[in-house]
C-alpha positions, 0 to 999 in steps of 0.5 A: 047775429043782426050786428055780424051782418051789419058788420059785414056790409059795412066792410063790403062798402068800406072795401068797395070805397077803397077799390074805387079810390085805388082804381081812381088813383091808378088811372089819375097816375096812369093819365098824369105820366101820359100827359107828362110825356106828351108834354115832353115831346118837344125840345125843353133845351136848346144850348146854342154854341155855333161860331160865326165861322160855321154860320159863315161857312155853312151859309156860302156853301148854301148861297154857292150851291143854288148854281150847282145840280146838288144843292146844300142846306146850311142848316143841315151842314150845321147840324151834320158837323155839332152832331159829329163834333158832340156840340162841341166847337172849340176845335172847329175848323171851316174844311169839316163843312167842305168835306161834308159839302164834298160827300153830298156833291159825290152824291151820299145823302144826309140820311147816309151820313147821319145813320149813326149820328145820334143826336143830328135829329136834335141838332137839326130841329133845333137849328131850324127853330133858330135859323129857319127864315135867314136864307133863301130867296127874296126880292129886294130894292136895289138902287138904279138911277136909270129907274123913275124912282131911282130903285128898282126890283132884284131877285137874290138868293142869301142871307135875307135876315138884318142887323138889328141896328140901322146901316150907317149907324156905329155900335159896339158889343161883346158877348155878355150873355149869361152875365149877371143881373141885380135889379129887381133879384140875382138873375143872368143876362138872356140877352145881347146888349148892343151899344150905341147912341140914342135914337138910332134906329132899331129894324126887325131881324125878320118878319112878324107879328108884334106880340108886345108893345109897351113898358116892362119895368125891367126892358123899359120900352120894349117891342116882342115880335113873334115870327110867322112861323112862330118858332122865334121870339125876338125881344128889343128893349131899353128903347128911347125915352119919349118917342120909342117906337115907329108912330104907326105900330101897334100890337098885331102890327106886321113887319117885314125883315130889315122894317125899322121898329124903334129907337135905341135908348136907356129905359128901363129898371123902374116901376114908373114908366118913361124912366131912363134908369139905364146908364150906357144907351144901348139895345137888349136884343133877345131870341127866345125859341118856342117848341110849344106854347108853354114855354111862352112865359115862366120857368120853361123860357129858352133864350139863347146867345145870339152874339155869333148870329149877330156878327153873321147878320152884320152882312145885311144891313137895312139902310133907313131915312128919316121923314122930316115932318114925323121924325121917323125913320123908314126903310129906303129898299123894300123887300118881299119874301115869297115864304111870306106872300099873302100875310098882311 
């Protein structure tokens, strides 16, 4: 009787162990899947395909609206027209934009034309992460001789982004993102490389914050800047060997759109640093996108081909004079941008 009862005890806590475990395990499942859809609640990819002729297009018809009662978003444009197209760009033609154009002068609003656009919402979060700070309203230096010291300010509403390679310096490219790589192990190409001769000076896209400043065996010296919005991360690599950057940056250095930043070189593809392992000098130029912090660094990484941006930013290009004594090059026009007063 006494060895019933130590059964049946024993088998009331067996089974209270096992409830306990299942429920632990029903709310461990039941808090992993919330974490895992919050954690999807952000753009995981981002397949940029918009030709330089829609940026173009798409970005005049913005500059040419700031005159008129209705006026356009370039980036609302661009996403109206892939959504509309299914991402495609092959058959695109610049009328698809003045006809949109068109409808929202008539007075339709995007939420009218978009209702049955599934993928717009996308297309538009996306687009603004790539092309949010490009256009819009700046100051800028313009030359006046008539001025004490020969410039003085002008207000411009356009494109405020850069070529990343200085104004007078020659460079050549082709769309190589996605090619293949070797060194180190098989891996594509997530970058844009820009051919040009050492020591051309290299300028920042647009304004930020330098997030990285140093050797990488891969992009030799390299600089990461990391817009204000910190939605991009620009990547410049293989800089010169020996006098890679501007003397006075450092990491949490700011720059301003149109800053020299660097030197074009060939470093690169060795564990030692200051080594010029590259045969052809040229910029690896790369935009990373970010939609939240964990894709940072890793498997979750989004780079995107930036060859149509870069023929579009060869519109603006930063004029720059080198100063004897240091060596550098610096920028000959400033520019202030009134999304960014008061970041220093």
């Amino acid at each position: 009787m006494i060895l019933v009862l130590h059964k049946k005890k024993l088998l009331r806590r067996i089974a209270l162990v096992l409830c306990i475990v299942f429920l632990s395990g029903g709310i461990y499942r039941s808090f992993a899947q919330e974490n895992q859809e919050e954690a999807k609640d952000y753009i995981q990819w981002v397949d940029f395909n918009v030709t330089y002729e829609a940026l173009d297009k798409a970005m005049q018809l913005d500059i040419a609206s700031q005159q008129e009662e209705i006026k356009l978003d370039w980036i609302e444009l661009l996403a109206y027209v892939t959504a509309k197209n299914g991402g495609n760009f092959d058959n695109f033609k610049t009328k698809e934009l003045d006809s949109v154009a068109n409808l929202l002068r008539e007075g339709k609003t995007m939420e009218e034309l978009t209702e049955n656009l599934k993928y717009y919402s996308y297309y538009l979060e996306a687009y603004e992460a790539v092309l949010a700070e490009f256009v819009g309203e700046y100051e800028i230096e313009v030359k006046d001789e008539t001025a004490e010291n020969g410039k003085r300010w002008e207000t411009k509403y356009g494109l405020k982004a850069f070529l990343p390679i200085a104004k007078g310096f020659p460079y050549q490219d082709y769309d190589d993102f996605g090619n293949s790589r070797s060194y180190g192990y098989q891996r594509r190409h997530l970058g844009h490389d820009m051919m040009g001769a050492v020591g051309t000076p290299i300028v920042a896209v647009e304004g930020g914050v330098v997030e990285c400043l140093g050797w990488n065996q891969y992009g030799g010296w390299r600089i990461g800047i990391r817009s204000f919005d910190q939605k991009r991360y620009y990547y410049y690599a293989h800089l010169r060997q020996n006098f890679p950057y501007r003397k006075d940056l450092k990491e949490g250095s700011i720059v301003k759109a149109g800053d020299v930043i660097g030197y074009l070189g060939r470093t690169g593809y060795s564990t030692k640093e200051n080594v010029n392992n590259i045969q052809q000098p040229h910029l690896h130029f790369g935009m990373q996108l970010i939609f939240d912090e964990s894709q940072k660094e890793g498997s979750k990484e989004i780079w995107i081909d930036v060859y149509q941006i870069v023929k579009l930013l060869s519109k603006n290009q930063s004029e720059t004079v080198k100063n004897p004594e240091t060596k550098d090059y610096y920028r000959v026009y400033d520019i202030k941008d009134p999304n960014q007063a008061g970041i220093e």
